[in-house]
N, C-alpha and C positions, 0 to 999 in steps of 0.2 A: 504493500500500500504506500511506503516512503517513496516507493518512484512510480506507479502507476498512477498515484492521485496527482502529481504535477505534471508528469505527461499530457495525462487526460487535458487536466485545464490548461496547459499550454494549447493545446490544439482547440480546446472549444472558447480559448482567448480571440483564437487566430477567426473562428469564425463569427464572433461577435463583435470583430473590428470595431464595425462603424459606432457603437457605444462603449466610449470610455468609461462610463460608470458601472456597466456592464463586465468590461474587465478586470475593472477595482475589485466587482463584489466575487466574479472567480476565481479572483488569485485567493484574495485573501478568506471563504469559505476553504478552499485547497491546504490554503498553509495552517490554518485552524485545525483542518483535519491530519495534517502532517504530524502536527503539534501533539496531536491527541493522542495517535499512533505513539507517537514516541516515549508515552504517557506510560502507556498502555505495556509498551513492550518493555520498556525498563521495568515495571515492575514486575512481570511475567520471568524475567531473564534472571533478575535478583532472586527473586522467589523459589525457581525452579532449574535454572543453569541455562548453559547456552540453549538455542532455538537455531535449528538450522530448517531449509524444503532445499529441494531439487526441483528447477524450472521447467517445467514440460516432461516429468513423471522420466528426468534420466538420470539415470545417479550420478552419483560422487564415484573416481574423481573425473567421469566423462564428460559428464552436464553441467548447466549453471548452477551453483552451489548459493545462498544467500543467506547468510551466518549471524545472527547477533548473540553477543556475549557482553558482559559487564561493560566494558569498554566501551564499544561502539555502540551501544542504547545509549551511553550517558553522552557521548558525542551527540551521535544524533539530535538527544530530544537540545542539548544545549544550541546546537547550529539551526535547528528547526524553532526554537524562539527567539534567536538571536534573525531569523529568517524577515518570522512575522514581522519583528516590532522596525525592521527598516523598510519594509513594503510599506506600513502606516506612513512613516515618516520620509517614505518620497511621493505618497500622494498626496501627502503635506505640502512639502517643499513645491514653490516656482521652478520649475528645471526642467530636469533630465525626464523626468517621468510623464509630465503634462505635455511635451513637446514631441513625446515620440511614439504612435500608437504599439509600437513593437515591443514595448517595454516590460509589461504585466509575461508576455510569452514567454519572454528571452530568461525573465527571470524564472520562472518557475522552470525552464530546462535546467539551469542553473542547481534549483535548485533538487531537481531529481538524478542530477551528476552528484552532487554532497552528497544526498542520502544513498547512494549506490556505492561512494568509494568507501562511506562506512558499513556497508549491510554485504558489498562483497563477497565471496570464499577462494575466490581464484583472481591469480594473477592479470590474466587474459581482460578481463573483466572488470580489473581496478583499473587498466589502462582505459578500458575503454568509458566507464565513469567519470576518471581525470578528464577524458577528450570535450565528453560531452560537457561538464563543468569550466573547462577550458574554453571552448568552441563558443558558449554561453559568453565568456567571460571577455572575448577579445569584441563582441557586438556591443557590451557594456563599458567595455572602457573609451571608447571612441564615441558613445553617445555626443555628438553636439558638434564634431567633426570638425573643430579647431584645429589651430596649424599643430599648437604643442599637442593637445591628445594624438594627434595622427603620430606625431614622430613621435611620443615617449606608449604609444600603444605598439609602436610597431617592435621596435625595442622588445617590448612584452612577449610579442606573438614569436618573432624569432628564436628570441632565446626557450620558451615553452617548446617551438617544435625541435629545438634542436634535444630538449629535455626527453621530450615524446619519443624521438628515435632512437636515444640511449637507451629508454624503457623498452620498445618494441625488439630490442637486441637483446639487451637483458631475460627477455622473455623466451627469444629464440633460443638461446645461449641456456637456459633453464631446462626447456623444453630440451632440447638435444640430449643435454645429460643426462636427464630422469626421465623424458618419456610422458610429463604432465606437469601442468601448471596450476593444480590444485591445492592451494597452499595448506590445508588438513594433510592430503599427502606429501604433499615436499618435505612436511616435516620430518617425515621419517629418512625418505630417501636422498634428502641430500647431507645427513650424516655418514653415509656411504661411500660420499663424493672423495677423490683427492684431495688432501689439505687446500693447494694450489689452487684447484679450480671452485672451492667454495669461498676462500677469500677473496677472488676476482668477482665470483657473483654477486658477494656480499658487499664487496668496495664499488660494484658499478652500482647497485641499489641502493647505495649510501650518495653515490654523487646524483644517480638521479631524485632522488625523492628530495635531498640537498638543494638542488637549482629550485624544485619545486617549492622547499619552505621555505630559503631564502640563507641556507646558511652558507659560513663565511667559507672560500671566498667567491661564492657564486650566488652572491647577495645583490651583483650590482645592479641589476633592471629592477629592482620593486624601488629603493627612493624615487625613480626618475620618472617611474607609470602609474604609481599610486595617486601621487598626489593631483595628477592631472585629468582625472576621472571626477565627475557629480559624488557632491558629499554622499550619499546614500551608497553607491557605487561603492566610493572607495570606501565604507564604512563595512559592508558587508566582503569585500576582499582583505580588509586588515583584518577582521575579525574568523574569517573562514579558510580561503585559499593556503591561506600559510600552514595551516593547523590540519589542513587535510595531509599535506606532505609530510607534516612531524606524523600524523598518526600512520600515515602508511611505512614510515622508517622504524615506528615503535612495533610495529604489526608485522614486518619483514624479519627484524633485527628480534625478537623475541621468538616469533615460532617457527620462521628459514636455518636463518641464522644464527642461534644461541650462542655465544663464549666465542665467534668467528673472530671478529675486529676486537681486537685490543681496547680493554678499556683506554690506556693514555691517548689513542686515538682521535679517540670520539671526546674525551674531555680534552684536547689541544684546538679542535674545530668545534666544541663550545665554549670555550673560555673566550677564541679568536672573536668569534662572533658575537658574544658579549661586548667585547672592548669597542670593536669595530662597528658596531649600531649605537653604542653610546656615543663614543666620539663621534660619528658624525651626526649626530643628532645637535649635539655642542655647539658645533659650527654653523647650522643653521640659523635662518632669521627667517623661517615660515612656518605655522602652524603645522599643517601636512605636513612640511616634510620633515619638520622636526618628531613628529608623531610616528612618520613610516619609517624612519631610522633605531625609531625605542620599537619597532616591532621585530625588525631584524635583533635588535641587542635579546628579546625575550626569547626567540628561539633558542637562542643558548642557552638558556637556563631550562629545557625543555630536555634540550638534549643531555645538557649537566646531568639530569636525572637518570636518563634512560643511562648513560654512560656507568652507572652504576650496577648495574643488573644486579641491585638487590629489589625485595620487594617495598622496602621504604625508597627506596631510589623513584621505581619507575611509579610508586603510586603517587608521589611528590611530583612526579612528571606530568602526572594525570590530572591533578588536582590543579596545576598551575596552566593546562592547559586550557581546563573548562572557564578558570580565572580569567585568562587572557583573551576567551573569545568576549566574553560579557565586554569587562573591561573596553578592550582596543574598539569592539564595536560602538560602544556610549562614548567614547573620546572624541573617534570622527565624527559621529551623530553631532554632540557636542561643537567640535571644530566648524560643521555647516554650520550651525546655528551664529557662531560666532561672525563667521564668512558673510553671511544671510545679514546680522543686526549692524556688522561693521563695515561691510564692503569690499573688505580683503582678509587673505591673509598672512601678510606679511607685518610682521612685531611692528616695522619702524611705521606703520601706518593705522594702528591700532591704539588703544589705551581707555583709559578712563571707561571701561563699560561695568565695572563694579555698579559705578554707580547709577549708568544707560542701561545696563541689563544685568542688573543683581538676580535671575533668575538662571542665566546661561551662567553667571559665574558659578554660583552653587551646583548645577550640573556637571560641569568641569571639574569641581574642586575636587570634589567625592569620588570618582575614577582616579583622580589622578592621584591622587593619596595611596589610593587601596595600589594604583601602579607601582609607586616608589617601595607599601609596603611597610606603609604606618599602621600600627597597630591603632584598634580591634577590625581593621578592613579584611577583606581576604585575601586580599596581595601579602600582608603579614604571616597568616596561615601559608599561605601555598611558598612563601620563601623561607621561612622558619621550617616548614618539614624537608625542604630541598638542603638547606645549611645543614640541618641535625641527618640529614642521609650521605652528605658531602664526610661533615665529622667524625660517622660511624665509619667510613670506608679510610677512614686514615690519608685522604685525599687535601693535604691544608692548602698546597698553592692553589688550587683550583677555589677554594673557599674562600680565600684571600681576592681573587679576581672579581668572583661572584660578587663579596661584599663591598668592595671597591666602588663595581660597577654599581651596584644600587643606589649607591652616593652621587654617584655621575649621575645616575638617573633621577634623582630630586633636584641639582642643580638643573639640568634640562626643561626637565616642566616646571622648577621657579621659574627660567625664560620666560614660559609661557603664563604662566599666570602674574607676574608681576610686569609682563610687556602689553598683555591684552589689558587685562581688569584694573592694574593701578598708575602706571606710566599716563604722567600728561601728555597730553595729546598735543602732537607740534603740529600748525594749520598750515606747514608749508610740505607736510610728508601726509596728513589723512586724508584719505580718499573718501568720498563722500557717501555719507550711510546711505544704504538701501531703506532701511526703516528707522522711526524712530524708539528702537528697543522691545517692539510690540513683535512678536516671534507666530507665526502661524500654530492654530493648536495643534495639527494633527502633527508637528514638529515638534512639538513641547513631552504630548502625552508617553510615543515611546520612548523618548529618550529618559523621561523621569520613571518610566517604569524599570528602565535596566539599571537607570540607577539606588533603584529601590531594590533591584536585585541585584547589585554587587554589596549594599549591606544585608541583606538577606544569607550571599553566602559568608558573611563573615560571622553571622549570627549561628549560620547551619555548617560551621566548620568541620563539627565533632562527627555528624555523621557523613556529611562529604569526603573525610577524610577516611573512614571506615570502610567505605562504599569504594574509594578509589584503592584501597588497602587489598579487600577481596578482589577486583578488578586486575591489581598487580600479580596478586597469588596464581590464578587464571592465566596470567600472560607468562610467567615463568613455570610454570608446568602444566602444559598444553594437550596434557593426555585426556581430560574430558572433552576439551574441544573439539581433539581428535579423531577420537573413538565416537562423538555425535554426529562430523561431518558425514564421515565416510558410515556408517549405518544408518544416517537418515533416511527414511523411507525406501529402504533397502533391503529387500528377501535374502 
């Protein structure tokens, strides 16, 4: 139902074109019911274990396999309301959405590519989710067909297709050796493999999923495309796109892969990638792209965890990943709004809306805390269990980086919040408001709902964190997953 119910409404968007309000009310009855599913199925998965069907009555590992387990339900239901509440909030928004009748369609392919690269069981098939979430994604970032979107989308599309055919190799390159690309069975038979040839598969699906989430150093097309995309756009690609490729790395790298790549590995390309989204984050002087620079620094701290292959490692992984989609999504949301009431976003052009829009500052403020990782937010949780799994594994430089970085990372968003909300405004650099502080509601409503739930999860840490605990347990002994794929509906 994650991917048949946005299919559907993508196609009965297409033919109910000619009313826009028509399209509003299928997308978002679709993503309601996405939402509900994902409700539904999380608590079915915790309850009872993984859920696996076979597509068209053929089994594992010949057929389409589609797998949820602790993991990928809490993904899900998290990126399916993180879905919702930006569809609101660009029917809200003057833009991208009101100017393009394509818009409700493109998104919901979108988003039946997310719920596919988490509901997956084979390889073949997470590519081909990425494509369709991809393919979605390059009609979204060029919305409005400006000179800079064209160049900094295109930028996007080539470096994703050159991602896509390292993946399509990696797959062949899989398939040669075992004979399937059923990831329940891979697990077995590519422990069988030569040392040699499973670290090569393992280090090409570390660089591909890599380009994908943005880690370092094949980070550099997301500063440069992000920010050049409609706030809702790039709200929902900071908050998802990236977190698709960490989860597909956590999902290779724990049941492909196990003990393959060297932990120092993986903790050298995420400490790098920490440094290097902070720092550039530093240097900037614009909202976006000071924001898309702290998304890159986050995946390191993503990886930090998974680097651990303990189960406090990667459930700390988990928990900061669900963190960061809320989060980075209510930031940009947040950032349009600011964009929207000030007219740019650039610091030197900005100030004084503390006082012009004391309502966007407080939606700001409250991400951006939990970001840095102030206590009682969930940024604090989800970094405190990441440090205390860093601790336990006897890993201090990488802890030293980590905590460094967090520091960078509070000077960066002071930038922003002391350049936007309290810097006087010099009348020979501001650009002239779009409004007078008065913010459209259906702009106001989601973004203060996500921000009601980033304290939400810092209130529900104790069992978020439990939840993601079992979820880790799961991902490092994969023998029930296992043993459910391949006998699912199976004589």
């Amino acid at each position: 139902l994650p991917i048949l119910l946005p299919l559907g409404g993508a196609a009965l968007s297409i033919l109910v074109g000619r009313s826009r309000t028509a399209q509003r009310v299928v997308a978002l009855i679709v993503l309601v019911a996405v939402s509900a599913t994902a409700v539904a199925l999380l608590v079915i998965v915790d309850r009872d274990g993984v859920v696996a069907t076979q597509a068209g009555d053929w089994y594992a590992p010949v057929g389409i396999t589609l797998v949820a387990d602790r993991l990928s339900a809490i993904m899900l239901l998290t990126a399916a309301c993180a879905l919702l509440a930006v569809d609101v909030y660009a029917i809200g928004q003057p833009g991208a959405e009101r100017n393009h009748v394509g818009f409700q369609s493109v998104y919901l392919v979108l988003t039946a590519g997310v719920s596919a690269a988490f509901l997956t069981g084979d390889l073949f098939n997470l590519f081909v989710a990425i494509e369709m979430m991809l393919t979605a994604s390059y009609v979204l970032i060029t919305l409005g067909g400006h000179l800079d979107q064209v160049r900094s989308g295109m930028t996007y599309i080539v470096i994703s297709l050159i991602a896509s055919v390292l993946f399509l190799a990696g797959i062949a390159f899989t398939y040669a050796a075992t004979g399937t690309v059923n990831m329940a069975d891979l697990a077995g038979l590519v422990a069988d493999l030569p040392s040699g040839v499973r670290s090569a598969l393992a280090g090409l699906f570390l660089i591909v999923f890599g380009i994908k989430a943005g880690l370092f150093p094949l980070f550099f097309w997301l500063p440069d495309s992000y920010p050049a995309a409609p706030a809702p756009v790039t709200a929902i690609f900071a908050g998802l796109l990236t977190k698709v490729g960490v989860y597909a790395l956590i999902r290779t790298q724990t049941l492909i892969f196990p003990g393959v790549l060297p932990t120092w590995l993986l903790l050298a390309f995420a400490g790098a990638t920490m440094l290097a989204g902070v720092l550039g984050a530093i240097a900037q002087d614009d909202v976006k792209r000071i924001l898309s620079f702290l998304i890159i620094s986050s995946i390191g701290f993503m990886v930090m965890g998974l680097g651990m292959f303990t189960v406090a490692g990667v459930a700390a992984a988990i928990v900061y990943m669900v963190h960061q989609i809320v989060i980075k999504t209510t930031l940009f949301l947040a950032g349009g709004m600011i964009e929207h009431a000030g007219g740019s976003n650039r610091l030197s052009r900005l100030g004084d809306m503390a006082r012009r829009a004391p309502l966007i500052a407080v939606m700001f403020f409250v991400p951006a805390m939990s970001l840095v990782g102030i206590p009682p937010m969930s940024g604090f949780t989800a970094k405190f269990a990441l440090f205390d799994s860093v601790a336990a594994s006897h890993e201090w430089w990488i802890l030293g980086v980590s905590i460094g970085v967090s520091l960078l990372t509070l000077f960066a968003v002071a930038k922003i919040w002391i350049g936007v909300f309290w810097a006087p405004v010099d009348p020979a650099e501001q650009t002239e408001a779009r409004s007078d502080g008065r913010t459209p509601p259906l702009m106001v409503a989601p973004t203060g709902l996500l921000v009601m739930a980033t304290l939400m999860l810092g209130v529900a840490a104790g069992p978020l964190y439990d939840y993601c605990t079992r979820a880790a347990r799961d991902l490092l002994d994969p023998s029930a997953y296992v043993s459910l794929v391949l006998e699912a509906d199976n004589p």
